[in-house]
C-alpha positions, 0 to 999 in steps of 0.5 A: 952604509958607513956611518960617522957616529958610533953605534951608543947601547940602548939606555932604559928611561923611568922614574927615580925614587925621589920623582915617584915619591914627589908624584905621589905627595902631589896626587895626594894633595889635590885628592885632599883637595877634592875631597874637602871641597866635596866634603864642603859642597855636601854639607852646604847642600845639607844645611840648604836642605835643613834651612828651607824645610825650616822655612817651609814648616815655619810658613806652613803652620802660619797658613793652616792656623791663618786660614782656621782663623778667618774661618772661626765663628763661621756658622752658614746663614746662622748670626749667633750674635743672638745668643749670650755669652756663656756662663760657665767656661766651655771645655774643648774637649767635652763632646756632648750635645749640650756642652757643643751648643753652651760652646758655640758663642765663643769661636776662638778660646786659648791656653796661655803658657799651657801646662796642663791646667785646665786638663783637656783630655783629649789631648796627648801626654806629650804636649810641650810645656810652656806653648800655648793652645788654640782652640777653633770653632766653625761650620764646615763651608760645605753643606751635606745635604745638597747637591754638590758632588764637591761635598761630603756625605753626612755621616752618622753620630757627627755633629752638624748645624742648621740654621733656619731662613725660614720666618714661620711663627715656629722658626724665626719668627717665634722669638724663641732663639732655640728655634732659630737654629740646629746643632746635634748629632741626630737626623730627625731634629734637623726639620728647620727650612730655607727662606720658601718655608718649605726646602730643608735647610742646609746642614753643614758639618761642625768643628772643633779644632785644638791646636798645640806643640808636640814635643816628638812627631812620632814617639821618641824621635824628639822633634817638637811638632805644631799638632791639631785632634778634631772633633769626630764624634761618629768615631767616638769623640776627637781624633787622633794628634795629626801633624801638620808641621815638624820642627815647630817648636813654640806656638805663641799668640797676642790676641787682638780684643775688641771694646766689649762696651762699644764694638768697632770691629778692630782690636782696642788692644792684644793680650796674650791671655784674656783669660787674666786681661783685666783682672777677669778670672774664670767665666768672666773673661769669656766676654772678651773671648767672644769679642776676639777679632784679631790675632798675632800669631808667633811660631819659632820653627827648628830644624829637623836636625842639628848643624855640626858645630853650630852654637855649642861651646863658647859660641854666641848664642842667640835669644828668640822674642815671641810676643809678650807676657800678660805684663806686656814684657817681651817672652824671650826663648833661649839661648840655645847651645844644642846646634839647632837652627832656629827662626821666629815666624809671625803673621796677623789674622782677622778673624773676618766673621766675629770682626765683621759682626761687630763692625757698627 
């Protein structure tokens, strides 16, 4: 067939050198793009990661020292509102019979500001400078000697407390207070009896725990770390530092007082150490730890690790307020310019057994 149009050579299509290079500039620029808004994304989630483990440690410390603290003085059936204020000041790591028994009245004890003195040698070398210790002394809530499959066994060499519910002219109704209860770590000097004069009574395990700032959570990594050892006798005397939550950086706490004169139960004022409240020295502060019913509880939490570019430089850096000096001054902690985040967490406590004993 004929056709009307000449038959053109076949021609070759593709891309110039100028449309090649401009593609690539264009590819190039969206990659820039993902990859920045990757890069961003990645880095929000990390800080997400740092802020809630900030979190989660900050209220963590508050719930276990909160719930240690409802539960100091609580020795089973025993009331020890019969029994005097020591003399001597207690040493919270001395593990003798005799010194666990002068020690028993005062159910909270602290360190303000705690920079090795007085030497509590059961502590590590790596306690934080300028944090404060808290000391707690209690029963365990569940008895050794009965027969609840939900409690522990007695171990011997431990420590364990008996009281007495027996009115025998050899236990309470002696009149003699050292009848009344049991604490040792002896099997055969538990022999006191239930309310029938006949059952023994309960034993219940009984505790010290000291509380204070680490200043790594394993040896070098550098993250300050809240720590508490217990008392463990059957292994020799406390335990070793157990963590309970990184990044803790200050432990600080305002200690509620009752009136000593007249107890209502409440705190009359808080000071951060009873230790000096008043004019006291020595001993003759140990009265007002005997009548410790309330505590404000202040922990400022780190993260873990540092934020890029955060605070460093000519950037504003912020000072963080833990309760106040024995003065009544506001202690001011920073400013910081290491690129760690930081957050002030605080809770009060009651401490329902000592408060409720002093309730009129």
């Amino acid at each position: 067939m004929y056709s009307l149009y000449p038959m053109s050579p076949t021609r070759q299509h593709g891309y110039n050198l100028i449309e090649l290079m401009v593609s690539i500039v264009i590819s190039l620029m969206l990659l820039a793009g993902l990859v920045t808004l990757f890069a961003n994304n990645s880095r929000e989630r990390d800080e997400i990661q740092r802020a809630n483990q900030q979190t989660e440690n900050g209220q963590y410390a508050l719930e276990v020292i909160g719930d240690d603290l409802r539960e100091a003085g609580y020795l089973g059936t025993f009331d020890p509102s019969v029994l005097s204020t020591p003399t001597t000041d207690p040493d919270p790591c001395a593990t003798t019979v005799s010194s666990l028994n002068a020690a028993l009245p005062i159910f909270v004890q602290g360190y303000y500001d705690y920079t090795g003195t007085p030497t509590l040698s059961c502590l590590p070398t790596d306690v934080k400078p300028g944090s404060d210790i808290l000391v707690v002394r209690r029963a365990g809530t569940c008895a050794v000697n009965v027969s609840d499959p939900n409690c522990p066994s007695q171990t011997p060499g431990d420590a364990y407390l008996q009281a007495s519910g027996c009115n025998s002219t050899s236990e309470l109704g002696s009149g003699d207070i050292s009848t009344y209860y049991v604490l040792d770590t002896d099997s055969a000097n538990f022999t006191l009896h239930n309310l029938d004069c006949t059952t023994a009574a309960p034993l219940y395990p009984y505790e010290v725990h000291i509380y204070f700032v680490a200043t790594d959570d394993k040896p070098g990594d550098g993250i300050p770390t809240l720590k508490r050892v217990d008392l463990d006798l059957a292994s020799g005397g406390f335990t070793s530092p157990m963590p309970i939550a990184e990044g803790i950086e200050e432990l600080k706490i305002d200690w509620g007082l009752d009136n000593v004169a007249a107890p209502t139960g409440s705190p009359a004022v808080f000071t951060p150490d009873p230790y000096s409240y008043n004019g006291c020295s020595g001993a003759g502060c140990l009265s007002y730890w005997r009548n410790t019913v309330a505590a404000q509880v202040y922990v400022l939490a780190r993260n873990t690790t540092a934020t890029p570019g955060y605070a460093t430089g000519s950037a504003p850096r912020k000072t963080f307020f833990l309760g106040t000096d024995p003065s009544g001054n506001p202690q001011a902690f920073g400013p910081y310019a290491d690129g760690f985040k930081r957050h002030v967490y605080e809770a009060e406590f009651r401490l329902t057994n000592i408060a409720g004993r002093n309730t009129p």
